[in-house]
C-alpha positions as CSV (number, residue, x, y, z in Angstrom):
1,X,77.5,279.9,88.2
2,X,76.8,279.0,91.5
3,X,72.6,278.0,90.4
4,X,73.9,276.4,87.2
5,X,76.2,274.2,89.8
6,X,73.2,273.1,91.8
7,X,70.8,272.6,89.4
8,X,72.9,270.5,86.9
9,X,73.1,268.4,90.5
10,X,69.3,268.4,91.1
11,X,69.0,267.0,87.1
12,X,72.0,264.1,87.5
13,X,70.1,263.0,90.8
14,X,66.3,263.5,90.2
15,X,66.5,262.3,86.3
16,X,67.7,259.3,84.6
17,X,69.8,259.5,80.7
18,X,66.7,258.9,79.1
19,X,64.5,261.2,80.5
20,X,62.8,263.4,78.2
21,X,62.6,266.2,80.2
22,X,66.3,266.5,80.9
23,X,67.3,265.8,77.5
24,X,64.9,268.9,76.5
25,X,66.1,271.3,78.9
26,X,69.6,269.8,79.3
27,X,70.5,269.2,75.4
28,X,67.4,271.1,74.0
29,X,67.8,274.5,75.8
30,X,71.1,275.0,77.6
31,X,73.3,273.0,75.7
32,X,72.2,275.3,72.5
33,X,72.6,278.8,74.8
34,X,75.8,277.7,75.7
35,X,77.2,276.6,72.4
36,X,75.7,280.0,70.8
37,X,77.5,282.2,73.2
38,X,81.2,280.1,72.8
39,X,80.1,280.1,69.0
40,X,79.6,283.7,68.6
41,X,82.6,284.6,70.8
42,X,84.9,282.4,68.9
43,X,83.6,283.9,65.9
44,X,85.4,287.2,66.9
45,X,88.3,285.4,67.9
46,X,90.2,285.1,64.7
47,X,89.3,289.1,63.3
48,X,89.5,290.5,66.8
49,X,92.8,289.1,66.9
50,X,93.8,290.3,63.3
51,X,92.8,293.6,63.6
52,X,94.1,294.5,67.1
53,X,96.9,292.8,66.1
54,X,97.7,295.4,63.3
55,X,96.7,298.6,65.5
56,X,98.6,297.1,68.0
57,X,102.3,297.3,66.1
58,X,101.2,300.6,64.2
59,X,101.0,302.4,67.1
60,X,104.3,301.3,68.5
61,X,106.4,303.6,65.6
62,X,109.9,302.5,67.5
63,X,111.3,299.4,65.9
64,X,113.3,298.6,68.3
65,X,110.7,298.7,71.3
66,X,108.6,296.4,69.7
67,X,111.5,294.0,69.3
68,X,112.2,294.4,73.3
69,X,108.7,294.1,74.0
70,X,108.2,291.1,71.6
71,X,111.3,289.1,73.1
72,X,110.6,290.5,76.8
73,X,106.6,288.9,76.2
74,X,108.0,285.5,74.4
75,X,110.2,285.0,77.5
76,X,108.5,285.5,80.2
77,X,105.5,283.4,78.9
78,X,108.2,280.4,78.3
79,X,109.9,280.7,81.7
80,X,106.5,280.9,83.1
81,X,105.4,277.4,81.1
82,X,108.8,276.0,82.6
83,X,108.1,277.3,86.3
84,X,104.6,275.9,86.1
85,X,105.4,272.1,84.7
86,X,108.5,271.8,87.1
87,X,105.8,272.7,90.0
88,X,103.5,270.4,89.0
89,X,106.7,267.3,89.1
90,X,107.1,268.1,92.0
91,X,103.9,268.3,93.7
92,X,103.2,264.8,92.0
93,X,106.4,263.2,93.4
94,X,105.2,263.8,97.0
95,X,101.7,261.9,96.1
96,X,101.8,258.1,96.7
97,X,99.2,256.6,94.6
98,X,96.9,253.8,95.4
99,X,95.1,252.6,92.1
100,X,93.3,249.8,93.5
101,X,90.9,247.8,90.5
102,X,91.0,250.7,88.4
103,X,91.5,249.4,84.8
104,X,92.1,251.6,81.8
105,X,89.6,249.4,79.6
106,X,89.3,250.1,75.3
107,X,87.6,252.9,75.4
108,X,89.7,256.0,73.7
109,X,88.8,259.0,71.8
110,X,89.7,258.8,68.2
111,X,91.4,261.9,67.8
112,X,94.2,260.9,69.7
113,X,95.4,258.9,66.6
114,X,95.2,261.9,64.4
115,X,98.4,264.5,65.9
116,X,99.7,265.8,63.1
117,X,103.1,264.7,61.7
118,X,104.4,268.4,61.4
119,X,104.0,268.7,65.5
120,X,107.7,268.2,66.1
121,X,108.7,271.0,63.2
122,X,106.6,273.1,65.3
123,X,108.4,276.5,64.1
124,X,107.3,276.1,60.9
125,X,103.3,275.9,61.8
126,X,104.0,279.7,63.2
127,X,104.5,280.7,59.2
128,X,101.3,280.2,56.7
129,X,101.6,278.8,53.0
130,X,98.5,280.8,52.5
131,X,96.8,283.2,54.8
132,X,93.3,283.2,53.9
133,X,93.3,279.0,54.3
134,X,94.9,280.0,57.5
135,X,91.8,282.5,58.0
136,X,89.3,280.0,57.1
137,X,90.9,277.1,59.2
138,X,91.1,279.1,62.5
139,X,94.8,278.9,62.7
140,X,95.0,281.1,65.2
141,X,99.1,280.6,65.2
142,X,99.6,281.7,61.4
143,X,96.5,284.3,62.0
144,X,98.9,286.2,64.5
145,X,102.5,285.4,62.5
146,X,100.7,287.2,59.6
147,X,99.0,289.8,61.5
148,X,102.2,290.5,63.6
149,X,104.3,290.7,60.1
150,X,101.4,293.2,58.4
151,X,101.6,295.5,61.3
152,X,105.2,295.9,61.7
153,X,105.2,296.6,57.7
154,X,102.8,298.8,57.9
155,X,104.3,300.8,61.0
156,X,107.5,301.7,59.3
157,X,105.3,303.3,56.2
158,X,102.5,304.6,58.3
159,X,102.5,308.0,57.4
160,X,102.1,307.2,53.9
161,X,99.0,304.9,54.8
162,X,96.9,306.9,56.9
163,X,93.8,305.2,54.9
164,X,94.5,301.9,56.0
165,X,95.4,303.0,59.2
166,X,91.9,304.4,60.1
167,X,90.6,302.1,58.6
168,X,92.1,299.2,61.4
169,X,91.5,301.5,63.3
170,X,87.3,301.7,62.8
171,X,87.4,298.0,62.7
172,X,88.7,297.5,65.9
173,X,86.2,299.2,67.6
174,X,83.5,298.1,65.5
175,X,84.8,294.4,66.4
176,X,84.9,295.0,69.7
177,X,81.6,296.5,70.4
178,X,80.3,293.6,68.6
179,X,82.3,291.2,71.2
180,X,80.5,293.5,74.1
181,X,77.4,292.5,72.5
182,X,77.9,289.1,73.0
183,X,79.4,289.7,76.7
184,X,76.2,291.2,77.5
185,X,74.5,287.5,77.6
186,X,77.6,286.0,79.8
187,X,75.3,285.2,83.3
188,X,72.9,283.0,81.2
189,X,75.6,281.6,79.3
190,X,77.4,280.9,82.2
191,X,74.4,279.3,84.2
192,X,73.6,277.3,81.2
193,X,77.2,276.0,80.7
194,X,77.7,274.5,84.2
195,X,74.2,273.0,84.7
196,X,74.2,270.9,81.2
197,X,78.3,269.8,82.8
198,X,77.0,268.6,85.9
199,X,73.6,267.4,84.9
200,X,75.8,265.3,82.7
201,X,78.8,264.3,84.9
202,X,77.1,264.9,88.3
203,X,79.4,265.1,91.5
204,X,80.8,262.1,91.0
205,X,82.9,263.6,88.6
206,X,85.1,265.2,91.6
207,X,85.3,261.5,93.1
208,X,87.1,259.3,90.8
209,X,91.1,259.6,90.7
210,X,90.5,262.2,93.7
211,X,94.2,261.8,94.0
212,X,95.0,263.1,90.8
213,X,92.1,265.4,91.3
214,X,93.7,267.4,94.1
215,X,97.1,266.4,92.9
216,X,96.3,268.8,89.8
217,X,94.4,271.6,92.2
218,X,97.5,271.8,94.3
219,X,99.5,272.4,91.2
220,X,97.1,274.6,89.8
221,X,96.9,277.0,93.0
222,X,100.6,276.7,94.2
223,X,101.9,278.4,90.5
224,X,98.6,280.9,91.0
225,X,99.4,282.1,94.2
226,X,103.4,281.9,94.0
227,X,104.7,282.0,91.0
228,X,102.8,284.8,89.9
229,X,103.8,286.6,92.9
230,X,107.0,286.1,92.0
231,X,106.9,287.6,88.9
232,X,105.3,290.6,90.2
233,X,107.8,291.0,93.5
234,X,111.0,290.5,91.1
235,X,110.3,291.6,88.1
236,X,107.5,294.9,88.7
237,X,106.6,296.8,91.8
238,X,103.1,296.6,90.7
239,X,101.2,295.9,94.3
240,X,99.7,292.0,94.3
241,X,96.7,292.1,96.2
242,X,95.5,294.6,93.5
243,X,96.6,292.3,90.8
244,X,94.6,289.0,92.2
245,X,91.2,290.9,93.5
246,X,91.0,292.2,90.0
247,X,91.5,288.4,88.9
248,X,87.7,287.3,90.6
249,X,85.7,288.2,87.5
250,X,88.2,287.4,84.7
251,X,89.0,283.7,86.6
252,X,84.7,283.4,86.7
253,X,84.5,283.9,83.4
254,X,87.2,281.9,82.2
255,X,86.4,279.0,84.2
256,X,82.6,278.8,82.4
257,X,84.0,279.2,78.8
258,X,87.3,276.8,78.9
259,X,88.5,278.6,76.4
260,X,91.8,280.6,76.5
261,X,90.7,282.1,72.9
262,X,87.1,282.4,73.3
263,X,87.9,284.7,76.2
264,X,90.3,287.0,74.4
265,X,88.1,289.6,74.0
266,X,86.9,290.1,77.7
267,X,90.3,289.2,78.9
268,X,91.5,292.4,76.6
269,X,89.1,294.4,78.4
270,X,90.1,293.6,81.4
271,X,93.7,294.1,81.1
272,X,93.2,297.7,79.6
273,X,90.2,298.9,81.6
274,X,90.7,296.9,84.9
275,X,94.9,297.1,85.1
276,X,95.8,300.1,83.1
277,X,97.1,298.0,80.3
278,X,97.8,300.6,76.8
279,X,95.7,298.9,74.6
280,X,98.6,298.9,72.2
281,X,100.7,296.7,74.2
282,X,97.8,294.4,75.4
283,X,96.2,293.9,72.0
284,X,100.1,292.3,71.2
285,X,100.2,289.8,73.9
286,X,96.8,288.5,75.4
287,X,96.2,287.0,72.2
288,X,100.4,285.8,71.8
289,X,99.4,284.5,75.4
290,X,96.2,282.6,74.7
291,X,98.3,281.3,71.6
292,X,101.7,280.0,73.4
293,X,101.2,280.4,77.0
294,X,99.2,277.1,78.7
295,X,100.8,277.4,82.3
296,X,97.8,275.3,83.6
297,X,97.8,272.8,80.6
298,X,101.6,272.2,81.1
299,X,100.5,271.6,84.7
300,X,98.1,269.2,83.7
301,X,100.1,267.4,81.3
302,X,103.1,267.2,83.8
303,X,100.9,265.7,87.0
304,X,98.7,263.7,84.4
305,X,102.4,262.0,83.0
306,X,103.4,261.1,86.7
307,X,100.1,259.8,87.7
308,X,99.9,257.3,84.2
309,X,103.7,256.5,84.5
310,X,103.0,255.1,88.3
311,X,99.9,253.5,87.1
312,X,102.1,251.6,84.1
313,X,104.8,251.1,86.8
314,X,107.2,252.8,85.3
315,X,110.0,254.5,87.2
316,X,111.2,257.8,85.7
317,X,114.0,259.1,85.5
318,X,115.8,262.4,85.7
319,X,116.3,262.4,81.7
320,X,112.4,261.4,81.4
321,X,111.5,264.8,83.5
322,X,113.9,266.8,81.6
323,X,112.1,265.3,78.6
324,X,108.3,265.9,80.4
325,X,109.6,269.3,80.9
326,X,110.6,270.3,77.2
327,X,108.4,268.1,75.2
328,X,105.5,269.9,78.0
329,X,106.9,273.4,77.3
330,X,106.5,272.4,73.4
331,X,103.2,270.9,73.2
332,X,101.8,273.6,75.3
333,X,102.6,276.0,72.5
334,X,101.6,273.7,70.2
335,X,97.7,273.1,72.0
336,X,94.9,275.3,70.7
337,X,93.1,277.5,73.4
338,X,89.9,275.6,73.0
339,X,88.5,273.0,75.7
340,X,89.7,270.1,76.3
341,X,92.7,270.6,73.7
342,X,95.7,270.0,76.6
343,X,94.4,266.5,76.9
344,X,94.7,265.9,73.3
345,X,98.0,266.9,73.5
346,X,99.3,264.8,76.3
347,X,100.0,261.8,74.0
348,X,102.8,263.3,72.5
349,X,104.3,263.9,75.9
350,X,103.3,260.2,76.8
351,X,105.3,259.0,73.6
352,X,108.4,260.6,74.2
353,X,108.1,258.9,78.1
354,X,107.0,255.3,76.4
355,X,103.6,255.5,78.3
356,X,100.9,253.5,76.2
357,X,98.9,256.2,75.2
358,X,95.1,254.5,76.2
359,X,96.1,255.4,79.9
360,X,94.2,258.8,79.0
361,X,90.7,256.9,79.0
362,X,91.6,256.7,82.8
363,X,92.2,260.6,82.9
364,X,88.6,262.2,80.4
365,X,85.9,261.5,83.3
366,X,87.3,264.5,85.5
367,X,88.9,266.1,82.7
368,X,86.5,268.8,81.6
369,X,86.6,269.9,85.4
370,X,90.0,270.3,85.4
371,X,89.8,272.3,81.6
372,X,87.8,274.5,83.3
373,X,90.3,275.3,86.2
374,X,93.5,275.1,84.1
375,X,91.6,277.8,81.7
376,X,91.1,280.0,84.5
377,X,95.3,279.5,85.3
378,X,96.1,280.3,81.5
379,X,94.0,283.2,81.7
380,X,95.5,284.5,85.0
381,X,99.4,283.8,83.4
382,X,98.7,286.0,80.1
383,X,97.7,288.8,82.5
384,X,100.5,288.5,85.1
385,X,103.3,288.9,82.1
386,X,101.2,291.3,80.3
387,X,101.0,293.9,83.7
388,X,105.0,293.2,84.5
389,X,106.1,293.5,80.5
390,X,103.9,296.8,80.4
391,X,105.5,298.0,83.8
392,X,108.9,297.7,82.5
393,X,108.3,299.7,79.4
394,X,105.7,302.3,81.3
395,X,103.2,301.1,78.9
396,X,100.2,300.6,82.5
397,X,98.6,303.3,83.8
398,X,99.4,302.9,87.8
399,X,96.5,304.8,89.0
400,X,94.0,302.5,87.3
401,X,96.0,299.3,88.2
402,X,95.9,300.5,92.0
403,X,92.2,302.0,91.8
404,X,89.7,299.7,93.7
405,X,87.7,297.1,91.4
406,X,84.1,295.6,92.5
C-alpha cells in the first residue's frame, strides 16, 4: 500500500499527462491489474451472496430466532446510520469555512441527472419483478430479498430437501474457495490500485477543501473510535481492543478496494475466522450490511450537505437537519456498495435541502480519497453489529474473538 502510495507520487511529479511511459505503466499495466482483481471479486459478489445466503437461513431451523436475529441486525445497522450522520452535523457545525475564490464552475458528472424515479418508494426496490433480471443486473438488494425468502422456505421443509441442501451447501464452499483464489493476488492489487490514484490525482488531492477534508476525517474517526465502542460496552461484553486490532487488515483491504461489496467475501472470512462469528449468522448480515449499512457514506453526505449549504449561504435549520438526517439514513440504504456511489447519492439529499445540485463538482477532486476511507468505516460498522448481534444470541466463539491476531 504503502510503495503503491509513493510511487503513484514519484509518476504525478516526474511525468507529465501525456507521457507515454506513464500512460503504459499507469493505464496500460496497473489500471488493468487493478480492474481485474475488483472485476473478478465482484463477480463472486452476487452468487457468493446467494448461496451463503440460503445456507445461512437453513441452518437456523428456529423461525422465531431468525426473526429476532433479522430485526436485532436491521436495527442496529439503522441506529448505527443515525448515530453516524448526527456525528458528522455536528462535527461540521463547529467548522467555520473560508471559501475564498473557489467557484463551482460547469463541470458535473452526467449521472447525477439519472436517479431513478422509484428512489423515494424505496421499499419496493427490496422486492424483484423477476429474479434472474435482478441476477443479471447486479441488484444486489432484490438478490438478497430473494435469497433471504428461498432460505427461510426452504428451512421449514428441509428435511424433505436434503438434495438441495447439500447441494448449497457444496456451492458455497466451492464459491468461496474460488473468492480465496482471487484473495491470493490482494498485495499487487493493492499496490497497483493506489499508485494508478495518486499517479493520477497526486498529493494535491489532500490540499484542496482541506477543511472539508479533515472535517470528514474527524467524522470518520470520532464514530470509529466511539460509537463503535459504544455498541460494544452497552450492548456485548465482547473486549474492544480485541475487536479494533483485528480491524488492521480488514480496514487495509477495504480502503484499496472502495468497495463495501467487492469485499464481502474477505470481510466474511474475517468475521468467522478472525472474531468467532458462526458462519450461519455472518453469511446473513455482512452482505445485509454491505447492502443497507453506509455509516461512513451517511457521514460523508451529512458533512458534504453542511459544507455546500455554507458555500450557497444558506442557513439551515433544525427541520433541514431532521430532513439531512432521514433523507441520509434513506439514501444510504438506497447507495450501492461500489466506489464512489455515496456521492452519487448526495443529490437527492441536496434536493430535499434546496442546494443546487452542481455544488458536487466542488466536492469529486478529493472524493475518491475519501471513498476509500468511508469504505474502510462501512466495513468496520457491518462487523461491529455483526460481533454484538452474534454475542447476544451466543452465535461467536469467545475464545477465537479473544485469541491474539497478527
Amino acid at each position: 500500500m504503502l510503495l503503491g502510495v509513493l510511487l503513484g507520487i514519484f509518476f504525478n511529479l516526474s511525468f507529465n499527462d501525456e507521457s507515454p511511459l506513464k500512460n503504459i505503466i499507469i493505464f496500460g499495466v496497473f489500471d488493468t491489474i487493478g480492474l481485474i482483481f475488483l472485476t473478478l471479486l465482484k463477480m463472486m459478489v452476487l452468487p457468493l451472496i446467494f448461496v451463503s445466503i440460503i445456507c445461512g437461513t437453513i441452518s437456523i431451523s428456529d423461525p422465531s430466532k431468525l426473526t429476532r436475529l433479522g430485526l436485532k441486525t436491521l436495527s442496529l445497522y439503522l441506529l448505527s446510520t443515525i448515530l453516524a450522520i448526527s456525528i458528522a452535523l455536528s462535527v461540521s457545525n463547529s467548522i467555520s469555512y473560508n471559501f475564498g475564490d473557489f467557484d463551482v464552475g460547469t463541470s458535473i458528472i452526467k449521472d447525477l441527472t439519472k436517479i431513478e424515479s422509484n428512489q423515494q418508494n424505496f421499499i419496493l426496490n427490496f422486492i424483484p419483478e423477476n429474479f434472474f433480471f435482478a441476477l443479471s443486473s447486479g441488484n444486489v438488494l432484490q438478490v438478497l430479498f430473494f435469497a433471504l425468502f428461498l432460505g427461510i422456505t426452504s428451512s421449514v421443509i428441509r428435511d424433505d430437501i436434503p438434495e438441495f441442501v447439500k447441494l448449497m451447501e457444496n456451492l458455497n464452499k466451492i464459491f468461496i474457495k474460488i473468492v480465496f483464489t482471487i484473495i491470493a493476488i490482494t498485495p499487487i492489487a493493492v499496490f497497483c490500485l493506489l499508485a494508478k490514484t495518486f499517479a493520477i490525482q497526486g498529493s494535491e488531492v489532500l490540499y484542496p477543501l482541506i477543511q472539508y477534508f479533515l472535517t470528514v476525517v474527524g467524522a470518520l474517526l470520532v464514530h470509529f473510535f466511539f460509537s463503535y465502542a459504544l455498541f460494544l460496552y452497552f450492548l456485548s461484553d465482547l473486549n474492544i481492543k480485541c475487536f479494533y486490532k483485528k480491524l488492521k487488515k480488514l480496514i487495509v483491504f477495504t480502503f484499496s478496494t472502495s468497495s463495501s461489496n467487492a469485499s464481502i467475501p474477505y470481510t466474511l472470512d474475517t468475521v468467522n475466522k478472525d472474531y468467532g462469528v458462526k458462519k450461519s449468522f455472518a453469511s446473513f448480515s455482512i452482505p445485509l450490511g454491505a447492502t443497507i449499512n453506509m455509516d461512513g457514506t451517511a457521514i460523508m453526505q451529512g458533512c458534504a450537505t453542511y459544507f455546500l449549504a455554507a458555500y450557497y449561504g444558506i442557513s439551515l435549520e433544525l427541520y433541514d437537519y431532521l430532513t439531512i438526517i432521514i433523507t441520509a439514513t434513506l439514501a444510504s440504504i438506497g447507495t450501492a456498495g461500489i466506489p464512489s456511489a455515496g456521492i452519487i447519492m448526495l443529490s437527492i439529499i441536496l434536493e430535499q435541502i434546496g442546494i443546487p445540485v452542481e455544488g458536487i463538482a466542488l466536492l469529486l477532486g478529493i472524493d475518491r480519497l475519501l471513498d476509500m476511507m468511508r469504505t474502510s468505516i462501512n466495513v468496520s460498522g457491518d462487523v461491529c453489529i455483526t460481533c454484538v448481534v452474534a454475542k447476544s444470541e451466543e452465535l461467536i466463539d469467545d475464545d477465537v474473538f479473544r485469541a491474539s491476531s497478527d
